[in-house]
C-alpha positions in Angstrom: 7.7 -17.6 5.7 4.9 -17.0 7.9 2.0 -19.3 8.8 -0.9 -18.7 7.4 -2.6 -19.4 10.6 -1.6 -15.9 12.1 -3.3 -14.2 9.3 -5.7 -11.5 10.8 -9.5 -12.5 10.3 -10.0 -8.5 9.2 -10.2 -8.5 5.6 -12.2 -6.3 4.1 -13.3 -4.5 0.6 -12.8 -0.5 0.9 -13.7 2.7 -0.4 -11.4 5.5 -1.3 -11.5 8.9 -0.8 -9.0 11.9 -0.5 -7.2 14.0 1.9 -3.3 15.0 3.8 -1.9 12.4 5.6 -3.0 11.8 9.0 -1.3 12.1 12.2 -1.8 9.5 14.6 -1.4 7.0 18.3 -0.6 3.2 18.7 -2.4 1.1 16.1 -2.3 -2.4 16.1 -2.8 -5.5 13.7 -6.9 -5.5 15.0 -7.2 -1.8 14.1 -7.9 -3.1 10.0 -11.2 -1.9 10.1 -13.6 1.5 9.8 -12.1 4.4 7.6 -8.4 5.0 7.2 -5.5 5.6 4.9 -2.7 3.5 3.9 0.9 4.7 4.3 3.9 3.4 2.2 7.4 3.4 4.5 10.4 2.5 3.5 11.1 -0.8 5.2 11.9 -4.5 4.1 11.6 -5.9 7.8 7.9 -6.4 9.1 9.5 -6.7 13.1 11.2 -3.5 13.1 9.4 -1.0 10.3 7.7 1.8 12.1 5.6 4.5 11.3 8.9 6.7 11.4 9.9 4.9 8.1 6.6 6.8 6.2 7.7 8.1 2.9 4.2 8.6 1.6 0.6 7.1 1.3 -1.5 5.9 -1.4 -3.9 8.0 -3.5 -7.3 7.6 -5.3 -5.8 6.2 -8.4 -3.2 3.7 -6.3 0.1 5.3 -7.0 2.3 6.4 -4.2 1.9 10.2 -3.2 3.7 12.4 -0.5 0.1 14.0 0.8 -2.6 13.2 -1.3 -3.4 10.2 0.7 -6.9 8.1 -0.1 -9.5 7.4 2.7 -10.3 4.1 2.9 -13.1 2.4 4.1 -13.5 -1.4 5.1 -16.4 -3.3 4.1 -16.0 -6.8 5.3 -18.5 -8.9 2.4 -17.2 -10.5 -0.6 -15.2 -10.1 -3.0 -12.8 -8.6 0.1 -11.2 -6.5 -2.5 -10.3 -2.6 -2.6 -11.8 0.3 -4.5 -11.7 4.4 -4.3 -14.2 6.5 -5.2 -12.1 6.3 -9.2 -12.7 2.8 -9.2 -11.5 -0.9 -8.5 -8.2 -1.1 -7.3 -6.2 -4.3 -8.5 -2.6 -5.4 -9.4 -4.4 -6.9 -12.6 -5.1 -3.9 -14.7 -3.1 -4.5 -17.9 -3.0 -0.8 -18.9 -0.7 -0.1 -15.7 2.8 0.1 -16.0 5.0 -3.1 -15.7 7.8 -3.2 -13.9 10.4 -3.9 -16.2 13.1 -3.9 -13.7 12.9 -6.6 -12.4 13.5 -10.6 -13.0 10.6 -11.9 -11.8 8.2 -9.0 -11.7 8.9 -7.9 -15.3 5.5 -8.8 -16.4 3.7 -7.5 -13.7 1.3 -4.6 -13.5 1.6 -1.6 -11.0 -1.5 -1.1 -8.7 -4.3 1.0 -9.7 -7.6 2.7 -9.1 -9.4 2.9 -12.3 -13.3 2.4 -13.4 -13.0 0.0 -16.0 -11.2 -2.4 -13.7 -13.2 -5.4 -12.4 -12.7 -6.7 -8.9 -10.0 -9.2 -8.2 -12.0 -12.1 -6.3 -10.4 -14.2 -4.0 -7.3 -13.9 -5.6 -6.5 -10.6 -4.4 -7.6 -10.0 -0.6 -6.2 -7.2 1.4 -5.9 -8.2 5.1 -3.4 -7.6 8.6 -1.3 -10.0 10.1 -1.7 -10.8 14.0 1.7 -10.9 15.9 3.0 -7.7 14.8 3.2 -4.2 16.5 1.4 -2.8 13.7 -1.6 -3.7 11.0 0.9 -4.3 7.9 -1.3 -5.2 4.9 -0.9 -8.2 2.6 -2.7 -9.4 -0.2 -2.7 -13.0 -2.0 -0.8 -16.1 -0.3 1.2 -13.8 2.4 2.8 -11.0 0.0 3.4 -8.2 2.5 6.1 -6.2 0.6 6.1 -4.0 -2.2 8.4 -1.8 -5.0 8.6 1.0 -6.1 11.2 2.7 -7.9 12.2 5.8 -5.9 10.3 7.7 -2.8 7.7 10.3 -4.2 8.7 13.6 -4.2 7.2 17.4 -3.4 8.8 20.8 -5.0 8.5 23.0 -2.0 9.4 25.9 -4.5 7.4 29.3 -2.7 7.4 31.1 -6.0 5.4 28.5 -7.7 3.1 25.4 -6.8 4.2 22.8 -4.7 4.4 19.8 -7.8 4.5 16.1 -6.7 5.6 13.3 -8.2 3.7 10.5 -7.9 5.4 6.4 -8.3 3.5 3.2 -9.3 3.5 0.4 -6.7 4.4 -3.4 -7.8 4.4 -6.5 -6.1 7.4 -7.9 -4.7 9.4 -10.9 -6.3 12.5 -12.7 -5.8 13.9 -15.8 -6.7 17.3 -17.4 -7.4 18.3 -15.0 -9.9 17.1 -11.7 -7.8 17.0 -12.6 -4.0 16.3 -9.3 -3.0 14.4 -6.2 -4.0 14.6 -5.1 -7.8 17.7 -3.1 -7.9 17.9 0.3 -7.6 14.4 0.3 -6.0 12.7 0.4 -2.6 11.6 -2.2 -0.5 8.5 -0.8 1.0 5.2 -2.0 3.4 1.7 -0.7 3.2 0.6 0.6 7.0 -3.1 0.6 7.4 -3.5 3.9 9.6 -7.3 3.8 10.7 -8.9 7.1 11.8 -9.6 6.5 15.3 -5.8 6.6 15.6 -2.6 8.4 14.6 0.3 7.6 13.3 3.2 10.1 13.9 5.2 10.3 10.5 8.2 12.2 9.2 5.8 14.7 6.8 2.9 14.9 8.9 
């Protein structure tokens, strides 16, 4: 497990707003500041994901999207927490979906935007790690990985409009009984993707 000494001092509370997925340059574990998006890729290994690995982004209400990606914008005061333009965003909001899944995580709520939630507190910072190639974002005592059921999903159909469909996001646990990701599902890490830079994805 990582130290917690390498954890990045950029931690910050941010504000959500929509638009496509950027393209973008060389980003860095600094770079966890300003306005950006955040990118979902399909990776369990924080050494070797890349921005190659994007299979989507996060949107207003917190579920994973293929394009409607949130901007986000850091705001480094207490509580540290996220929001969108919807609302709070928290893995706390017992009117998400649980993930039912899996062992350890079968009580556990997916991530959402919503206005009746109430920031997390301390409890649930969002921050980067130092020592990587790029600024992965974690939450809580070092949990950098996430599930999801399946990749999200466009219909490309020309004769009719594109429809998207949109997955929930849960924390990651293991234990004994599951050592690795819930089966079936996807491993996956949230890529902060500031807007000073770009970060060159498979959809973009």
């Amino acid at each position: 497990m990582l130290s917690t000494t390498v954890l990045s001092a950029a931690v910050g509370a941010v504000l959500i707003g929509t638009s496509h997925a950027l393209p973008a340059q060389q980003i860095t574990a600094r770079d966890f500041s300003g306005q950006g998006q955040i990118h979902v890729l399909n990776s369990s290994s924080l050494a070797y994901a890349t921005p190659l690995d994007r299979i989507g982004c996060l949107d207003e209400h917190g579920v994973v999207t293929v394009r409607d990606c949130a901007t986000f914008t850091t705001m480094d005061k207490y509580p540290h927490t996220i929001s969108s333009r919807v609302g709070a965003c928290t893995f706390r909001d017992t009117n998400a979906p649980t993930n039912s899944d899996s062992v350890y995580g079968k009580d556990s709520h997916a991530w959402t935007c919503q206005p009746y939630n109430e920031p997390s507190g301390t409890q649930e910072i969002y921050y980067t790690v130092n020592g990587f190639k790029y600024p992965f974002l974690c939450n809580g005592n070092l949990n950098c990985y996430y599930d999801i059921k399946t990749a999200p999903s466009l219909d490309d159909d020309k004769s009719v409009a594109p429809r998207q469909t949109k997955v929930p996001v849960w924390q990651f646990y293991w234990g004994s009984d599951q050592m690795g990701i819930t089966p079936g599902h996807l491993q996956v890490l949230w890529l902060w993707v500031p807007y000073s830079s770009t970060v060159i994805g498979p959809s973009d």
